[in-house]
TIMI-2910 file (N, C-alpha, C, CB; in pm, 1 decimal, decimal comma, always signed):
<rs>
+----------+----------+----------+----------+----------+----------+----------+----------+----------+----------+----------+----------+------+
!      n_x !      n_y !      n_z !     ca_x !     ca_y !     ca_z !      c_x !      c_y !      c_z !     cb_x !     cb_y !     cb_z ! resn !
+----------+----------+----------+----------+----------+----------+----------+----------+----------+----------+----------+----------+------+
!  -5615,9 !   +146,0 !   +924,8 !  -5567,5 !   +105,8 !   +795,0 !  -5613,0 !    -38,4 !   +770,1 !  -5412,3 !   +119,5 !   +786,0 !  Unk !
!  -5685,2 !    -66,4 !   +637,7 !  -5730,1 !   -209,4 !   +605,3 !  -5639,3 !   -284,8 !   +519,7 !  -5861,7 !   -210,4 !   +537,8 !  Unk !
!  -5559,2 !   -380,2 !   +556,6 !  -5484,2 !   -419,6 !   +432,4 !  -5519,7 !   -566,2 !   +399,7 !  -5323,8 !   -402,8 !   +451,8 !  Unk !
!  -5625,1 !   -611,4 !   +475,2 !  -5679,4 !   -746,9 !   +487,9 !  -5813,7 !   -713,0 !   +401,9 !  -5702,9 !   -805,1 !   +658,5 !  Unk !
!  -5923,5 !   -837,0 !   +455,9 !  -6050,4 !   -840,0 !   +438,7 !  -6133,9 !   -790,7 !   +545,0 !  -6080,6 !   -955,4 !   +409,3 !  Unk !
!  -6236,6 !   -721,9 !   +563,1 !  -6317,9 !   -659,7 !   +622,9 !  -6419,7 !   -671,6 !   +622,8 !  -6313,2 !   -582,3 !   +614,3 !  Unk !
!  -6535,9 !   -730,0 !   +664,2 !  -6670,9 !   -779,8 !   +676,1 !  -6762,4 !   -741,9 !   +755,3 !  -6672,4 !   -884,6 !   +696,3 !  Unk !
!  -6842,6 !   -610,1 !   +758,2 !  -6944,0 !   -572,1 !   +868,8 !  -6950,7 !   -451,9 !   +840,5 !  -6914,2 !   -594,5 !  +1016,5 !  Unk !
!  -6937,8 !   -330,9 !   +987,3 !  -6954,0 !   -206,7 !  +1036,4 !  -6811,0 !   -129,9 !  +1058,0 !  -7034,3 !   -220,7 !  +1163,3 !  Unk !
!  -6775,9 !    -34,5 !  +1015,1 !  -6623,2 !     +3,9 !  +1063,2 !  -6659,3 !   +146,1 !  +1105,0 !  -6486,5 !     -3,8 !   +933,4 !  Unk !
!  -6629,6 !   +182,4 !  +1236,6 !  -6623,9 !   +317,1 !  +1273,3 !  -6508,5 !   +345,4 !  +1334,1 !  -6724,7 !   +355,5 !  +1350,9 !  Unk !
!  -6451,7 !   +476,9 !  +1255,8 !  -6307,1 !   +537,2 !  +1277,4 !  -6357,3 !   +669,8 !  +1233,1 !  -6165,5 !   +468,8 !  +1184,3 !  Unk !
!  -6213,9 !   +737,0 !  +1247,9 !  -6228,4 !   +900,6 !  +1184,9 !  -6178,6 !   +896,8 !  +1092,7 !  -6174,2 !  +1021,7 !  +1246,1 !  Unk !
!  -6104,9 !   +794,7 !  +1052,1 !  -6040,6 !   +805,4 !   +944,5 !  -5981,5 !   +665,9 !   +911,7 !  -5946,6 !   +911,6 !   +957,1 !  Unk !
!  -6090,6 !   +624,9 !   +787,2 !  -6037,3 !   +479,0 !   +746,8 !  -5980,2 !   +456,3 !   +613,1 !  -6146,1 !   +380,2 !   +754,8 !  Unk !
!  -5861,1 !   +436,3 !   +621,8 !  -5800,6 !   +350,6 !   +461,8 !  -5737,1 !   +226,4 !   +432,5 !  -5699,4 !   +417,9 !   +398,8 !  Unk !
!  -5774,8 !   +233,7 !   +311,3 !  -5824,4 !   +106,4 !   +275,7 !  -5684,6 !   +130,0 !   +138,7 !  -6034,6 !    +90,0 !   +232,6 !  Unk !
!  -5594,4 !    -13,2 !   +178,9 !  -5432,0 !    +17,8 !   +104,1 !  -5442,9 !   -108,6 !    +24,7 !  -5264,4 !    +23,9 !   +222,1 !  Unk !
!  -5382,9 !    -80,2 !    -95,4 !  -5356,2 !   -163,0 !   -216,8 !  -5363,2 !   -309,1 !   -140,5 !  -5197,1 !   -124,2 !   -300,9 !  Unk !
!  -5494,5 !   -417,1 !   -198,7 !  -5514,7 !   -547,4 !   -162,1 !  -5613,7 !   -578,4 !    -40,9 !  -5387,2 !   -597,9 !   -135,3 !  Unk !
!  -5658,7 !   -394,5 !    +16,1 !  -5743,2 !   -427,5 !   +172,3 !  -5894,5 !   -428,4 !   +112,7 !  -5721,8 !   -278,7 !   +321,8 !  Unk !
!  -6006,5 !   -481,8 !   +178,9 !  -6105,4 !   -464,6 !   +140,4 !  -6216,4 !   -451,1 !   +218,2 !  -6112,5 !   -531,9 !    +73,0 !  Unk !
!  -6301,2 !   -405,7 !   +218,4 !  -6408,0 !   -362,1 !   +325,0 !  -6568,5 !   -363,0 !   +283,8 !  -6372,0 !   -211,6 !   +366,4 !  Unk !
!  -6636,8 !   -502,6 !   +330,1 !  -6772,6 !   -516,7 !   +312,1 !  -6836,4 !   -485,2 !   +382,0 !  -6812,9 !   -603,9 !   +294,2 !  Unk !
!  -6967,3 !   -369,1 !   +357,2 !  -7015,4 !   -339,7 !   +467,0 !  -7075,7 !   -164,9 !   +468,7 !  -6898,5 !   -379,4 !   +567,0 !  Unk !
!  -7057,0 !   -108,9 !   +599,4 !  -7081,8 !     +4,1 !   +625,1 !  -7011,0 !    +81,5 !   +747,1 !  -7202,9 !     -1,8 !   +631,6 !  Unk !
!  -6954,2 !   +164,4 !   +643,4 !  -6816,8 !   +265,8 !   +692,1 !  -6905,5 !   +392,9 !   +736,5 !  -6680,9 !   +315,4 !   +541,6 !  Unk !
!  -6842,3 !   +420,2 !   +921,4 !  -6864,1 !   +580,5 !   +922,5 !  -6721,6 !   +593,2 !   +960,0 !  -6988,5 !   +659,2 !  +1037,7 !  Unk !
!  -6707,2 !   +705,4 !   +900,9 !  -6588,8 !   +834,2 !   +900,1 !  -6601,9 !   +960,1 !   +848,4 !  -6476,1 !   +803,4 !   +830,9 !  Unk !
!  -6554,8 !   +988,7 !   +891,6 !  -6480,5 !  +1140,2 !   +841,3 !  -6412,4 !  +1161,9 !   +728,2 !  -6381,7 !  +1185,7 !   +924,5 !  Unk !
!  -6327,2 !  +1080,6 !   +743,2 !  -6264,9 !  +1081,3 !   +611,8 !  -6234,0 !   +940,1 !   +563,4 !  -6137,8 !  +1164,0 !   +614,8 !  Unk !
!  -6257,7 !   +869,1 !   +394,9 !  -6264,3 !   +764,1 !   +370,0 !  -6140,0 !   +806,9 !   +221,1 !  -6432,5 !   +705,1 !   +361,9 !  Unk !
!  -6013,7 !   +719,6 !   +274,1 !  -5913,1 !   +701,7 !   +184,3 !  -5890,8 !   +529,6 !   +118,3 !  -5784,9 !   +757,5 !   +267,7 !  Unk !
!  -5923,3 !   +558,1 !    -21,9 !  -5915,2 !   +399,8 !    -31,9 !  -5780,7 !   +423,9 !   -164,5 !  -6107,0 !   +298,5 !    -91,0 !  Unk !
!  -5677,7 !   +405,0 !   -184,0 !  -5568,8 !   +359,5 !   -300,6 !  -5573,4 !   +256,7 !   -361,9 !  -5450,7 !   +347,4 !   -267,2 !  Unk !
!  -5517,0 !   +289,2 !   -445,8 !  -5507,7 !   +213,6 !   -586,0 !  -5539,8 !    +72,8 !   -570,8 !  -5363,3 !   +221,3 !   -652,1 !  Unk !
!  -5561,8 !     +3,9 !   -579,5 !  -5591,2 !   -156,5 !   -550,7 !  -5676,7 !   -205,5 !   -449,8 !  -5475,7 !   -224,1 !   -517,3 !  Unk !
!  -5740,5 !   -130,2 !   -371,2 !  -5815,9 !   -118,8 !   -276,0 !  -5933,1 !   -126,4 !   -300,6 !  -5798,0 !    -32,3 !   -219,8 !  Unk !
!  -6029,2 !   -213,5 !   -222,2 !  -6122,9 !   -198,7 !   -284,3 !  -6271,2 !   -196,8 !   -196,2 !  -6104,3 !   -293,0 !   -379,0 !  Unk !
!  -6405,2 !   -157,4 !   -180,7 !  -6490,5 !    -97,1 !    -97,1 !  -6631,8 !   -104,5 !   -145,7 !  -6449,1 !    +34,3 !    -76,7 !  Unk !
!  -6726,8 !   -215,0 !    -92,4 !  -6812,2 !   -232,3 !   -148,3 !  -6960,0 !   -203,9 !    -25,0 !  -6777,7 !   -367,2 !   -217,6 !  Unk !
!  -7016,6 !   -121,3 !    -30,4 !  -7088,0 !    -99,0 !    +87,4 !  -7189,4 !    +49,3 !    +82,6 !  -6971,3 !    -94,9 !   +205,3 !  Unk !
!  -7145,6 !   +123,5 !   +192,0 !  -7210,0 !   +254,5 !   +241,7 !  -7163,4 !   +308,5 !   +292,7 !  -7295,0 !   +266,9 !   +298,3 !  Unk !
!  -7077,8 !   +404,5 !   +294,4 !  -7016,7 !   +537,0 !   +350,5 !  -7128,1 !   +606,4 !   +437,4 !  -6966,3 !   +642,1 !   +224,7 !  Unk !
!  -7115,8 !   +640,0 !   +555,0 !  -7161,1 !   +744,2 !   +651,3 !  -7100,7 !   +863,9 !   +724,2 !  -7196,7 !   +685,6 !   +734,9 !  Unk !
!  -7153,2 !   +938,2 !   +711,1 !  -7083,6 !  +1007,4 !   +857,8 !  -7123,3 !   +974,6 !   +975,0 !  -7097,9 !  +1145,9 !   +875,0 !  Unk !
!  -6948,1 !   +973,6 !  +1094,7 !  -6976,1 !   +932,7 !  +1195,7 !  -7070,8 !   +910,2 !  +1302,5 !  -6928,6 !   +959,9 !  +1214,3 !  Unk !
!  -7136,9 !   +778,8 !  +1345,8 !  -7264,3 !   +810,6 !  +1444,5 !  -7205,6 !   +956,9 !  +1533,8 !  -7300,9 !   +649,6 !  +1571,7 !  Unk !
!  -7143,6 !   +960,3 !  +1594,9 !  -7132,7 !  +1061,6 !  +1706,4 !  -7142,3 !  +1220,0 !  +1662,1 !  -6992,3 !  +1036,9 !  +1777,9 !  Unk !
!  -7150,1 !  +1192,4 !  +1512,7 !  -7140,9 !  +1342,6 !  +1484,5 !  -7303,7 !  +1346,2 !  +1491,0 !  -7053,9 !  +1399,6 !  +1322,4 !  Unk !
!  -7382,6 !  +1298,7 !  +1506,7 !  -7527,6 !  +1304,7 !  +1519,0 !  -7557,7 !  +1341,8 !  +1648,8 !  -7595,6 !  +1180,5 !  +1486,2 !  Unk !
!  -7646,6 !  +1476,0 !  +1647,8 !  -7686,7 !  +1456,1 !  +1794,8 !  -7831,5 !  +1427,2 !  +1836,6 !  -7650,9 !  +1574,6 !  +1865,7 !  Unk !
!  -7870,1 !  +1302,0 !  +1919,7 !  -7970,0 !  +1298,8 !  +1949,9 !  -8107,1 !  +1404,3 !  +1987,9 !  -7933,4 !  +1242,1 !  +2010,4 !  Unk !
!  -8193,0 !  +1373,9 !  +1997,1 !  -8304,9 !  +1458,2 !  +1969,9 !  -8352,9 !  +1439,2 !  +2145,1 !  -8425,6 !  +1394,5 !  +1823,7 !  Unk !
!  -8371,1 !  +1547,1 !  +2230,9 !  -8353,0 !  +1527,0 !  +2385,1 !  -8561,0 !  +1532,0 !  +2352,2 !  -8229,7 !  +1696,3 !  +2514,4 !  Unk !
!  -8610,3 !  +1413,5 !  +2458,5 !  -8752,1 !  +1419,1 !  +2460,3 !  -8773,7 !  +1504,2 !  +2571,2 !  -8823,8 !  +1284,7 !  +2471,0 !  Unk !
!  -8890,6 !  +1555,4 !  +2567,3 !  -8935,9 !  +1637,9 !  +2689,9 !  -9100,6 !  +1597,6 !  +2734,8 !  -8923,0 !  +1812,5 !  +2645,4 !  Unk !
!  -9064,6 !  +1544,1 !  +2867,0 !  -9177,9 !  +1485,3 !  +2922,0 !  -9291,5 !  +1544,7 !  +2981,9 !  -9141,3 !  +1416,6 !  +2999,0 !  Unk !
!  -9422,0 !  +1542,7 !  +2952,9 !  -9533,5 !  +1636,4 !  +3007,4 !  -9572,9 !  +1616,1 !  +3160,2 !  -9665,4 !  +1613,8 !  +2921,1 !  Unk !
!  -9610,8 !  +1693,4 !  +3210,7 !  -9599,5 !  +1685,8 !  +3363,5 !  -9725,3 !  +1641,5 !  +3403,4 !  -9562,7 !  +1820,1 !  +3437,1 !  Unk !
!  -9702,6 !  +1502,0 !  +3488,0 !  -9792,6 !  +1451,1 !  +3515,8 !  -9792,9 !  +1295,2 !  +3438,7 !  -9891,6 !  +1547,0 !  +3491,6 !  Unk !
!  -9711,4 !  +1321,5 !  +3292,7 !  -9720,0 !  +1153,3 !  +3236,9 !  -9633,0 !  +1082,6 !  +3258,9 !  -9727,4 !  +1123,0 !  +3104,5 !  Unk !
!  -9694,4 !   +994,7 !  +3355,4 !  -9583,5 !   +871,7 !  +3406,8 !  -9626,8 !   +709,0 !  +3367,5 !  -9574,0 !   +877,4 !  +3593,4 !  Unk !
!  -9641,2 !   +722,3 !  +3212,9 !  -9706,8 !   +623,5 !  +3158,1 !  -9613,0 !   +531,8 !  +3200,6 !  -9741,1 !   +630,7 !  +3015,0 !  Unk !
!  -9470,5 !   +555,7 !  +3155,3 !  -9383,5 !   +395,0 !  +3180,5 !  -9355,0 !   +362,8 !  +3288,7 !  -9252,8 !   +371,9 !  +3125,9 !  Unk !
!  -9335,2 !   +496,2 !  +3383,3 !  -9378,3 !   +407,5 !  +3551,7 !  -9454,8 !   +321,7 !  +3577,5 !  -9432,3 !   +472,1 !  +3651,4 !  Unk !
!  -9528,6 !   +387,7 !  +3499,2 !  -9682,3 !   +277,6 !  +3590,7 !  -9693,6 !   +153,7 !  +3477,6 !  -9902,2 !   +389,4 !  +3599,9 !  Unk !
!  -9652,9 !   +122,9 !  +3324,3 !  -9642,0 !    +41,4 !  +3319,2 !  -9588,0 !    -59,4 !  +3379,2 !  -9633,6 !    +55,0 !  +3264,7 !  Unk !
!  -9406,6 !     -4,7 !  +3409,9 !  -9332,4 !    -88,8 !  +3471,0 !  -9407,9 !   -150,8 !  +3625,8 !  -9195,5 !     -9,2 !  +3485,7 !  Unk !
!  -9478,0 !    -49,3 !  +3667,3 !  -9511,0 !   -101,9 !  +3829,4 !  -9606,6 !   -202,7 !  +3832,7 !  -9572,2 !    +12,3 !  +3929,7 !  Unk !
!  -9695,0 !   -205,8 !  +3686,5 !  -9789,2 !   -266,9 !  +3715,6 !  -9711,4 !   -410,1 !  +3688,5 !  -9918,8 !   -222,6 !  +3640,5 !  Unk !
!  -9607,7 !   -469,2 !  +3599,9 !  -9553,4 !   -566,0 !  +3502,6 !  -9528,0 !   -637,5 !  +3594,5 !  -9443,9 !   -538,9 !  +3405,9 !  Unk !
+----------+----------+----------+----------+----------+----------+----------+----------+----------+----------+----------+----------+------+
</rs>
């Protein structure tokens, strides 16, 4: 619940924002409740975690960043 000032990134499942709170920036949630006097100037997202990364699959035999690292 925001009933202050808010300046940045806010991640919750569920953020509101109550008569006088305010929030600059970029909101992920689920659900975004802002009331009457409230106020929200930014970007709504859905939650990072509801994203699922993309798994790489490595070719056999390429050990490019080994051998970068070994050579460094």
């Amino acid at each position: 619940m925001v009933a202050g000032k808010v300046d940045g990134t806010v991640n919750a499942k569920v953020v509101e924002i109550v008569e006088g709170g305010l929030i600059e920036g970029t909101v992920y949630c689920d659900e975004l409740i802002i009331a009457k006097g409230g106020r929200f100037f930014g970007e709504s997202k859905p939650m990072k975690n509801n994203i699922t990364p993309l798994k790489s699959e490595s070719k056999a035999g390429s050990d490019d960043a080994d051998n970068l690292s070994a050579q460094g």
